[in-house]
N, C-alpha and C positions, 0 to 999 in steps of 0.2 A: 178736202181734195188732196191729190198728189201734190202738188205742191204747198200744200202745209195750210193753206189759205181758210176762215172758217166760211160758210155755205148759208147757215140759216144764223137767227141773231139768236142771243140765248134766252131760255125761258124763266120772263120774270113774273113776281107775282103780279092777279088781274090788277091791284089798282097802279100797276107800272107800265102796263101793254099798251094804253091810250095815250100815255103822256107823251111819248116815243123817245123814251130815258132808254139811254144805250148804256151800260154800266161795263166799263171793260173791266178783264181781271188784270189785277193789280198785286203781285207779289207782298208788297210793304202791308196793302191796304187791310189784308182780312183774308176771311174766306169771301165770295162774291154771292151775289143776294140772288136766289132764285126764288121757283114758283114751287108751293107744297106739293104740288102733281111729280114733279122731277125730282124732288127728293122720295116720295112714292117709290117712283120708277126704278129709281138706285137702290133706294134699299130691298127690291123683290129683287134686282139683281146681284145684290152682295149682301148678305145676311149680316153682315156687320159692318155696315155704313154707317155712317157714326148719328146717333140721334138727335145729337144737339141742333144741327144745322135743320133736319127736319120739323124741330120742333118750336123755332126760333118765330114766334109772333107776325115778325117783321113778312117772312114767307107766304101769308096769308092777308094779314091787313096794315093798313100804314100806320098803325098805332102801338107802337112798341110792346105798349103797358096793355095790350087784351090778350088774355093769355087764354079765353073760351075754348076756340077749337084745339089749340095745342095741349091743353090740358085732359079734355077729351079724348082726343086722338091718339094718345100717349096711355089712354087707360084701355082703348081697344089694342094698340101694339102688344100692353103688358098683358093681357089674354091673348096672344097669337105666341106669347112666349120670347117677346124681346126683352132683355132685361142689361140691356149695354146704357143704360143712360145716366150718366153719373150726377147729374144733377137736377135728382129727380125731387128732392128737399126742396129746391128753389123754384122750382116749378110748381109742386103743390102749394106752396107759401105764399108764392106770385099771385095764386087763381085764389087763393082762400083771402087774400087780402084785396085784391079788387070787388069779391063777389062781398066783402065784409063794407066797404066802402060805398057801394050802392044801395045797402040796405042788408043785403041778402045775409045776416047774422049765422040763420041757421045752414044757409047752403053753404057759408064758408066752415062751417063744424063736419060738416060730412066730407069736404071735400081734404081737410084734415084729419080724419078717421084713413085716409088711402095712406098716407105715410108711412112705409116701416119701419124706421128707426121711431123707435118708441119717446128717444129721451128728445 
């Protein structure tokens, strides 16, 4: 509004929208927790909005540690040709160690064949 006031509350991820968790921003605290759709939205409107925050687990589900769709979604970005994420090692390593942890041995071998640094 003109007077500076904010309008609508901010968009957080689904499992935050029922609890009716208001999370204000906080300078000290971080960056502030949204929903994967509004990082979507920003990154189609700034081509180098930075990918971490989009890609950050927490964005999608309450489980810190499931890295599923971030991992995913992060291998459709890099065929659209975003290649700004700096911590893309820890991401494949995150997703290759959960899927190794569940059983999944061999999906975590593929999902470490995406790596480029070789060493």
């Amino acid at each position: 509004t003109a007077e500076g006031e904010k309008y609508a509350c901010c968009p957080l991820p689904p499992y935050l929208e029922e609890s009716g968790c208001v999370i204000e921003e906080d300078e000290n605290a971080g960056r502030p927790l949204r929903d994967v759709c509004f990082h979507l939205l920003k990154l189609y409107s700034d081509r180098l909005y930075e990918l971490d925050q989009l890609l950050d687990p927490r964005s999608v589900t309450s489980d810190p540690l499931d890295y599923r769709l971030s991992w995913h979604l992060w291998e459709v970005l890099r065929a659209l040709n975003y290649t700004h994420l700096f911590r893309q090692g820890v991401l494949n390593a995150s997703y290759a160690a959960q899927l190794e942890s569940e059983g999944l041995w061999e999906w975590a071998v593929f999902v470490l064949l995406h790596e480029p640094n070789t060493q």
